[in-house]
C-alpha positions in Angstrom: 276.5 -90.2 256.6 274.5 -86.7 256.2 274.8 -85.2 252.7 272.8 -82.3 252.0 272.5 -79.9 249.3 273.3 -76.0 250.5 272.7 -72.9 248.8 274.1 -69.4 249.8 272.2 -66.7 248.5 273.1 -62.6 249.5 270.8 -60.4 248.9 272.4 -58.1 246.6 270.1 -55.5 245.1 270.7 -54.2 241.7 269.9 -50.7 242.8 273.0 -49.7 244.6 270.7 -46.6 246.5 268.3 -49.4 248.1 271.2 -51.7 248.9 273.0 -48.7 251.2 269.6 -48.4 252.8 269.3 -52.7 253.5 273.4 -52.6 254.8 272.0 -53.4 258.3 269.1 -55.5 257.0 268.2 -58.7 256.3 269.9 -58.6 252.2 273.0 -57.6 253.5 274.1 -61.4 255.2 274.7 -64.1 253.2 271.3 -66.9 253.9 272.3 -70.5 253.6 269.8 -72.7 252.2 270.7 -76.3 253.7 268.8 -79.2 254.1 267.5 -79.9 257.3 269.7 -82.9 258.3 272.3 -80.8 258.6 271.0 -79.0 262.0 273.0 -80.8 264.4 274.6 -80.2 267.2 277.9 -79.1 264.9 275.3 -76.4 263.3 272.3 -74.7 265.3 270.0 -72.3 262.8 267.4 -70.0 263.3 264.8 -70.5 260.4 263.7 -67.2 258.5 260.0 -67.1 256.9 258.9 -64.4 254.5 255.9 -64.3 257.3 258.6 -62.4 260.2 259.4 -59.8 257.9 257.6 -56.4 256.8 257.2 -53.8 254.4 259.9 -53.8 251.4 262.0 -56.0 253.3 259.0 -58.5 253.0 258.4 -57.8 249.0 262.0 -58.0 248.1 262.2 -61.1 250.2 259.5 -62.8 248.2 260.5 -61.6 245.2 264.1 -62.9 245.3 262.9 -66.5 247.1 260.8 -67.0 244.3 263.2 -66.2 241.7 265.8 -68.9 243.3 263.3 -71.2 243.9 262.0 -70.8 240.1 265.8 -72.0 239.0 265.0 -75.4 240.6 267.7 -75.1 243.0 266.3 -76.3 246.1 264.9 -79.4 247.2 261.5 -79.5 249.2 263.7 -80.3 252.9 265.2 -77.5 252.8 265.2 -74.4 255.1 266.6 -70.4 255.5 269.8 -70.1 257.6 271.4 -66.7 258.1 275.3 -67.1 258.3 275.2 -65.0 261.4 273.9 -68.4 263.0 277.0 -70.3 262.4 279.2 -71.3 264.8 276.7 -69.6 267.7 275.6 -72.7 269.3 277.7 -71.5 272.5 275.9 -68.6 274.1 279.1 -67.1 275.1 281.0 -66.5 272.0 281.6 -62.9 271.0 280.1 -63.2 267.8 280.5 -59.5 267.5 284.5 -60.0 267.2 284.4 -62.3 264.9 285.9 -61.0 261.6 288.9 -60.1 260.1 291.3 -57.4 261.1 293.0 -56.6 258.4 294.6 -52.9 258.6 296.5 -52.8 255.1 293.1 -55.1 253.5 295.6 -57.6 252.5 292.2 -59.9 252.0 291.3 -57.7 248.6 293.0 -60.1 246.6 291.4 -63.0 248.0 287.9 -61.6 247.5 288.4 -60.8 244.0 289.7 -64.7 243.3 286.4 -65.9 244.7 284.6 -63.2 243.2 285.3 -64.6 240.0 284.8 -67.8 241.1 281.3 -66.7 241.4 281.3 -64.9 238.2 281.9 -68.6 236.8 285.5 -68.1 236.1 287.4 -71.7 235.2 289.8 -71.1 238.0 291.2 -72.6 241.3 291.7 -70.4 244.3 294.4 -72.5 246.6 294.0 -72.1 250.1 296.7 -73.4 252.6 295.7 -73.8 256.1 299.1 -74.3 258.6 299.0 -75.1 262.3 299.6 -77.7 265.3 297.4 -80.5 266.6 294.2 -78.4 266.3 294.9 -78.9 262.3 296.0 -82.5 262.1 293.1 -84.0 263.9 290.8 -82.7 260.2 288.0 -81.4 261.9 288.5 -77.8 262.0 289.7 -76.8 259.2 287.4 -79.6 257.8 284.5 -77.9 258.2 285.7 -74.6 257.3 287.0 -76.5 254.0 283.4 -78.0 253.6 281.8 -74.7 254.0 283.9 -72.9 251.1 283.9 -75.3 249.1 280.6 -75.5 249.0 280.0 -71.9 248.7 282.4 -71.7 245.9 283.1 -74.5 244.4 284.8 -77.8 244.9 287.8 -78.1 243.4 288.6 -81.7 245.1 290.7 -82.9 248.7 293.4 -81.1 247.9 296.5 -82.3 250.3 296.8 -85.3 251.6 299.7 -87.0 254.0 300.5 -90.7 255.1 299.9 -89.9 258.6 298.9 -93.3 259.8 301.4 -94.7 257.9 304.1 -92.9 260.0 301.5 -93.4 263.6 300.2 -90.7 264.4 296.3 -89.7 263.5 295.0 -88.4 260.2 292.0 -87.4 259.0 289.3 -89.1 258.8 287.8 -88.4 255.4 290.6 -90.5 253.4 292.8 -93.1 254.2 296.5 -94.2 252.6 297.0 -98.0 252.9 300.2 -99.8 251.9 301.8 -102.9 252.0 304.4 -101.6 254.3 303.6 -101.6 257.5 307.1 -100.0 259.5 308.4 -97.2 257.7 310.6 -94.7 259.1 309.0 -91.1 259.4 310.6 -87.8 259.6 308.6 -85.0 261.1 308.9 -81.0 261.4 308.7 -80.8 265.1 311.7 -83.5 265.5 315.2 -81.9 266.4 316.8 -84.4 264.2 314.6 -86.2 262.1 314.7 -89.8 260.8 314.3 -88.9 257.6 313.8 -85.4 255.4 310.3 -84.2 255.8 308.1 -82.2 252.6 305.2 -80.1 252.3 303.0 -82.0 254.6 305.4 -81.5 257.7 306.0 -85.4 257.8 308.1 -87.9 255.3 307.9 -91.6 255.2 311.1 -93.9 254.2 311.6 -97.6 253.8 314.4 -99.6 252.0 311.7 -101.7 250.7 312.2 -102.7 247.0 308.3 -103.1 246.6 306.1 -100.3 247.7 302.4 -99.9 247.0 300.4 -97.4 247.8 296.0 -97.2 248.0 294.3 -94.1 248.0 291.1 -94.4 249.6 288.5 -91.9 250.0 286.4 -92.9 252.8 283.0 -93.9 251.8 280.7 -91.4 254.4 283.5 -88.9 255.8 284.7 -88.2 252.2 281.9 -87.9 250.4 282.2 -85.5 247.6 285.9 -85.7 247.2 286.2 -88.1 244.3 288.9 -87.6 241.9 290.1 -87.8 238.4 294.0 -86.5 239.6 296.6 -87.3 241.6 299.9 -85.6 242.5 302.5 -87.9 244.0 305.6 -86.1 246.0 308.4 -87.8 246.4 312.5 -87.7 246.8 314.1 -88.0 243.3 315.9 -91.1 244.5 312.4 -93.0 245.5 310.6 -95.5 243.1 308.0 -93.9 240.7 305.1 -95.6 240.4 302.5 -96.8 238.3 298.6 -97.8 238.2 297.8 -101.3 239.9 294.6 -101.8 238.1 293.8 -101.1 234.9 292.0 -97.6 235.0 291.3 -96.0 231.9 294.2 -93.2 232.1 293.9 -89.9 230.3 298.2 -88.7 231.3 301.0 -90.0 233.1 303.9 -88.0 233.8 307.3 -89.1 236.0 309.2 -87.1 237.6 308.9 -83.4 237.1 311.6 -81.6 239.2 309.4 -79.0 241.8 312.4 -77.9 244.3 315.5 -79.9 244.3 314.9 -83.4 245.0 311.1 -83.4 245.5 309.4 -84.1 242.4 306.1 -84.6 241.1 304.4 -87.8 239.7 300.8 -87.1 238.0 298.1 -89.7 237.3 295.2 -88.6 235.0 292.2 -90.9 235.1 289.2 -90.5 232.8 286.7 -90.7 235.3 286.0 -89.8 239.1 287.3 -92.3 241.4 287.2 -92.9 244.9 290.3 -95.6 245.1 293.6 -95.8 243.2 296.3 -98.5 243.5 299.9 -97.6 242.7 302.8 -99.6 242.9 306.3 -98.7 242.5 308.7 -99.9 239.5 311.5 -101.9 240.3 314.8 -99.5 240.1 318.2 -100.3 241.5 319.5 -98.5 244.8 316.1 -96.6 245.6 315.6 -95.3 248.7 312.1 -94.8 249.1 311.1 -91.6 250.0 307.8 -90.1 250.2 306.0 -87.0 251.1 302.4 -87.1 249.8 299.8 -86.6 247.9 297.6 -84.1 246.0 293.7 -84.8 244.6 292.1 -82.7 242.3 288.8 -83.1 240.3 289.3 -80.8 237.5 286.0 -78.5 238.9 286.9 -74.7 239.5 286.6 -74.0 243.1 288.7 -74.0 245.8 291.0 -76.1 247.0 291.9 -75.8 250.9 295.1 -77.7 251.9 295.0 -78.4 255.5 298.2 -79.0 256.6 298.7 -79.4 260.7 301.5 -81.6 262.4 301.2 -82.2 265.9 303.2 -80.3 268.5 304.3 -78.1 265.6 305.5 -74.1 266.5 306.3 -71.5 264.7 309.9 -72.2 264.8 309.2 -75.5 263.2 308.0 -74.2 259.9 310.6 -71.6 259.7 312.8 -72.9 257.0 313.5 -71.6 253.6 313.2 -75.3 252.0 309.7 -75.8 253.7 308.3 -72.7 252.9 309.9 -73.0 249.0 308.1 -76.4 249.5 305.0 -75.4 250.4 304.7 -72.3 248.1 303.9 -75.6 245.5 300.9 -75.5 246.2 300.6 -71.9 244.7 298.0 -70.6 247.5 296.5 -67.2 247.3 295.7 -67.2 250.7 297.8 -68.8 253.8 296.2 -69.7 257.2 298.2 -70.2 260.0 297.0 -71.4 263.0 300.2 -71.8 265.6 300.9 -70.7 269.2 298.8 -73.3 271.7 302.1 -75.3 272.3 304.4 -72.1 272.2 302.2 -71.1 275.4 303.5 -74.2 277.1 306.7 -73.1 277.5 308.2 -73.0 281.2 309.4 -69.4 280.2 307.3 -68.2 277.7 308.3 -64.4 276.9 306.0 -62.2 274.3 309.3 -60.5 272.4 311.1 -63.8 271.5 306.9 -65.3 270.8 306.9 -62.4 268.6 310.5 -62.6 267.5 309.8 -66.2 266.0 306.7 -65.0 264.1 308.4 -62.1 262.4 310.9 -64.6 261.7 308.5 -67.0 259.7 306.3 -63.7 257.8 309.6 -62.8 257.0 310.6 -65.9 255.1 306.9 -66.1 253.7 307.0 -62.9 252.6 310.6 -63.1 250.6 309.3 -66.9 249.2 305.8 -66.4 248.3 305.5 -62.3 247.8 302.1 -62.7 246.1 300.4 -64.8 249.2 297.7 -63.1 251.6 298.8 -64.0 255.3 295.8 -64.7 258.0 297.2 -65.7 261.3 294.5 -66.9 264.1 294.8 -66.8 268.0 294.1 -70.2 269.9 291.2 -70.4 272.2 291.7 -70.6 275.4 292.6 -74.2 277.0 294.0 -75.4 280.0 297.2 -76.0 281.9 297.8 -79.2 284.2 300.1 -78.7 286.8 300.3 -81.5 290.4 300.2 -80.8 294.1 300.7 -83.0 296.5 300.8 -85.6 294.1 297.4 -85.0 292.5 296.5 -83.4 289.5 294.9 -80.1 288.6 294.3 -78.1 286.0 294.3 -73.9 285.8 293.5 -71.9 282.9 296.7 -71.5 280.7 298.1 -67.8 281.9 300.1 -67.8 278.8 297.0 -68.1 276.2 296.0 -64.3 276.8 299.9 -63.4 276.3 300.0 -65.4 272.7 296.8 -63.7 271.7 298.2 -60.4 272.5 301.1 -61.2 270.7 299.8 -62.4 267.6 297.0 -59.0 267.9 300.2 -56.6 268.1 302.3 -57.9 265.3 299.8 -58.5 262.8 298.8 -55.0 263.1 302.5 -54.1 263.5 303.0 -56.1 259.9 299.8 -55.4 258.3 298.9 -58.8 258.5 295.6 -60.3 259.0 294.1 -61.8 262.2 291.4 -63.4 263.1 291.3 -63.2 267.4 289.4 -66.6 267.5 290.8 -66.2 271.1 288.1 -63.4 271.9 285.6 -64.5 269.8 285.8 -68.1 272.0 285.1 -65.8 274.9 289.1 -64.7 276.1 290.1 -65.1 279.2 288.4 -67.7 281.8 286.1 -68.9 278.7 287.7 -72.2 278.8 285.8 -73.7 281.5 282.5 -72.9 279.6 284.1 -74.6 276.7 284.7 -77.6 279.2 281.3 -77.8 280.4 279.4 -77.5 276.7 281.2 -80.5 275.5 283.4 -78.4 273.3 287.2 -79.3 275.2 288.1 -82.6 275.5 289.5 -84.7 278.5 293.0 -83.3 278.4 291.4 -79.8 278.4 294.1 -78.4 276.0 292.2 -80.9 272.8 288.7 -79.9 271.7 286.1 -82.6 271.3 284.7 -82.9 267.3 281.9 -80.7 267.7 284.5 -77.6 269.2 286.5 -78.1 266.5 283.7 -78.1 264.1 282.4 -75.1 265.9 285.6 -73.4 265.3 285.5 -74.1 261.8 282.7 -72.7 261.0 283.4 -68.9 263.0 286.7 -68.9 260.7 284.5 -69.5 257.5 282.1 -67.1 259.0 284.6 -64.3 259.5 286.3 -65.1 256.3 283.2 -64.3 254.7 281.9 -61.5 256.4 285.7 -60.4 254.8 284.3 -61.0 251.7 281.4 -58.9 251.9 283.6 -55.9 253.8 285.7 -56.0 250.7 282.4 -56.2 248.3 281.0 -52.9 249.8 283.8 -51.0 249.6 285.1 -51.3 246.1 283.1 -50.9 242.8 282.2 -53.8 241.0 284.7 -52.8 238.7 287.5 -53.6 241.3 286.1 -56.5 242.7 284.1 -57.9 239.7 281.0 -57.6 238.5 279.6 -60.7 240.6 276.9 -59.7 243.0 276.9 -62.1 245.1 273.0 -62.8 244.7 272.9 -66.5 244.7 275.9 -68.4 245.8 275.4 -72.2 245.9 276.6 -74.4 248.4 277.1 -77.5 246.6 274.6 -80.4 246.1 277.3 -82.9 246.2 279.2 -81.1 249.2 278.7 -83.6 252.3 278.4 -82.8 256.0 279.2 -86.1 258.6 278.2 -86.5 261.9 
């Protein structure tokens, strides 16, 4: 395990003349202050000493470092990073495309949330992050979850499904045990489904009279993410359940109706835990339904739901009861990461590509009118195709097609978009990903540390969003927050 302390710190002047004059200096990027175990391979830095700059830069670098450092905040192992180091380890990523387009500045709303957040506001600021296999696999969106949370707060795990349980792969920062071992599982991308599916894209059903349940958060991978909360979803019909052991409980509550016949079971606990045993109650005719689960910590901060299903397309989310679902989780802000497996398609076409994401904003847009939309381009991967009875791969021909796609209707919407697809290096950039490590065997999958890498360019252009949004309202709009010091948390964890 690597757990290090991180602190974010922009240098915000108070005198709004000298800040116009820094915009292209060093005051005007977010610095991380992290803890040297933390430059790996997932995270190369370039360390910044008062010593390489000059003049005022210099003074009001000293002056500002030794104010922070007067509050205590940092340990003695710890060193400068600018965020424009993040997610560069690959010399040929554009990092000069990597932001947010965002025509109609859609992200406002989002910056003022975490504005206040920083402001020390007792609030959560929900973040849903939708996609495919690139999701699923945690590691992602994982590290862009890390890297928020720890600017902003930690609000706990947030979403959590029984992927192994139905056997496929999960995350590896928690695990859900049971004493079932074959259940039945229903899953988005299925054209007919074993059983009815929930906000996680998967459900999980057994005709078992006895179901228990252990919530585990795993012991190096999950550290930080201990809770005092937990949301249970399941079908009205299914057992509720209570405790297993005897924890000191501060609220129980059955069955609270969210959408039709998903409701809600909440467990309070007095303290932060890491495990918690449930087992269901005895009812006659239950069928056993389950979707998953939700842990919370009581902090302010954000919570980032990451919410991928493998194989999954666009189509496969487009359904009012889904998207009523999933606007549960009440998120200001809604990631979606999609179009890798639409580009397999023997006869992919841009208009119906197009066709089906209109089709799913439109459905967003009439269920959750209040939520910001970010849609992402996939990097380029390959295709596989055999000759002569060997096999070859080629650079997918229809990646570059998706991208364009997704580019044209955002702006067409006034969506936002983050190209990841151009900042990865566009077209051809998949065999440099393939020979850094970064794409894995079957060339379409990314190894950890590509998906890490990834994770950190979104939180990178998310917050260079941020700042776009900061110098371009008054504080009045946007808060009164400055941005001067913003802590990455001491308990926030990074894992090799």
């Amino acid at each position: 395990m690597r757990k290090e302390s991180m602190t974010v710190m922009k240098g915000w002047s108070k005198d709004r003349k000298h800040t116009k004059t820094m915009t292209r200096g060093l005051f005007h990027k977010f610095l991380i202050l992290i803890s040297l175990p933390l430059l790996t391979s997932e995270l190369q830095s370039t360390e910044i000493s008062a010593s390489s700059l000059r003049g005022t830069e210099q003074s009001n670098y000293i002056e500002q470092w030794e104010m922070f450092t007067s509050n205590d905040m940092i340990s003695s192992h710890q060193t400068m990073v600018d965020i424009d180091t993040l997610g560069t380890t690959l010399s040929f990523l554009n990092d000069s495309l990597c932001y947010i387009i965002d025509p109609r500045r859609s992200m406002t709303v989002v910056a003022q949330e975490l504005t206040a957040l920083l402001e020390g506001k007792d609030t959560v600021v929900n973040i849903v992050h939708l996609g495919d296999s690139h999701i699923q696999a945690g590691f992602l969106s994982g590290r862009t979850m890390r890297l928020m949370q720890g600017a902003f707060g930690n609000a706990g795990r947030g979403w959590v499904a029984p992927f192994k349980l139905s056997r496929v792969n999960e995350p590896n920062d928690y695990y859900i045990q049971s004493n079932i071992k074959q259940w039945i599982a229903g899953r988005c991308v299925q054209s007919s489904p074993k059983c009815p599916w929930g906000i996680g894209g998967i459900g999980i059903k057994t005709e078992a009279k006895t179901v228990r349940f252990d919530l585990v958060i795993a012991p190096n991978n999950g550290a930080g993410y201990s809770f005092n909360k937990v949301l249970m979803y399941r079908d009205s019909l299914a057992s509720p359940m209570l405790p297993l052991k005897d924890e000191p409980m501060a609220g129980l509550s059955f069955g609270k109706q969210a959408y039709e016949r998903v409701v809600i079971d909440t467990f309070e606990i007095k303290s932060l835990i890491d495990t918690f045993a449930i087992k269901s109650v005895a009812t006659q005719n239950a069928t056993n339904l389950y979707y998953g689960f939700m842990l919370t910590n009581g902090n302010p901060g954000v919570l980032y739901h990451s919410i991928g299903v493998n194989g999954a397309r666009y189509t496969d989310f487009t359904n009012r009861k889904y998207i009523r679902q999933l606007s549960l989780l009440k998120p200001s802000l809604l990631i979606v990461s999609l179009g890798t497996n639409e580009s397999f398609g023997r006869n992919f076409s841009e208009e119906e590509f197009a066709a089906q994401i209109r089709a799913f904003v439109n459905l967003v847009r009439e269920e959750m009118p209040d939520v910001t939309l970010l849609l992402t381009t996939p990097i380029e991967s390959y295709r596989r195709y055999y000759k002569n009875k060997k096999r070859y791969y080629r650079p997918n021909e229809n990646m570059p097609r998706v991208a364009a796609s997704i580019r044209s209707l955002t702006a067409d919407e006034g969506l936002a978009c983050l190209d990841l697809y151009s900042v990865g290096g566009g077209q051809e950039s998949c065999a440099k990903w393939f020979e850094s490590g970064m794409l894995g065997s079957d060339r379409v999958h990314f190894s950890r540390s590509g998906y890490t890498e990834q994770g950190a360019l979104l939180f990178k252009a998310l917050m260079r969003s941020c700042l776009n949004e900061r110098d371009n309202y008054s504080g009045e709009e946007l808060g009164s927050a400055e941005f001067n010091y913003v802590r990455i948390g001491e308990e926030v964890s990074c894992v090799e």
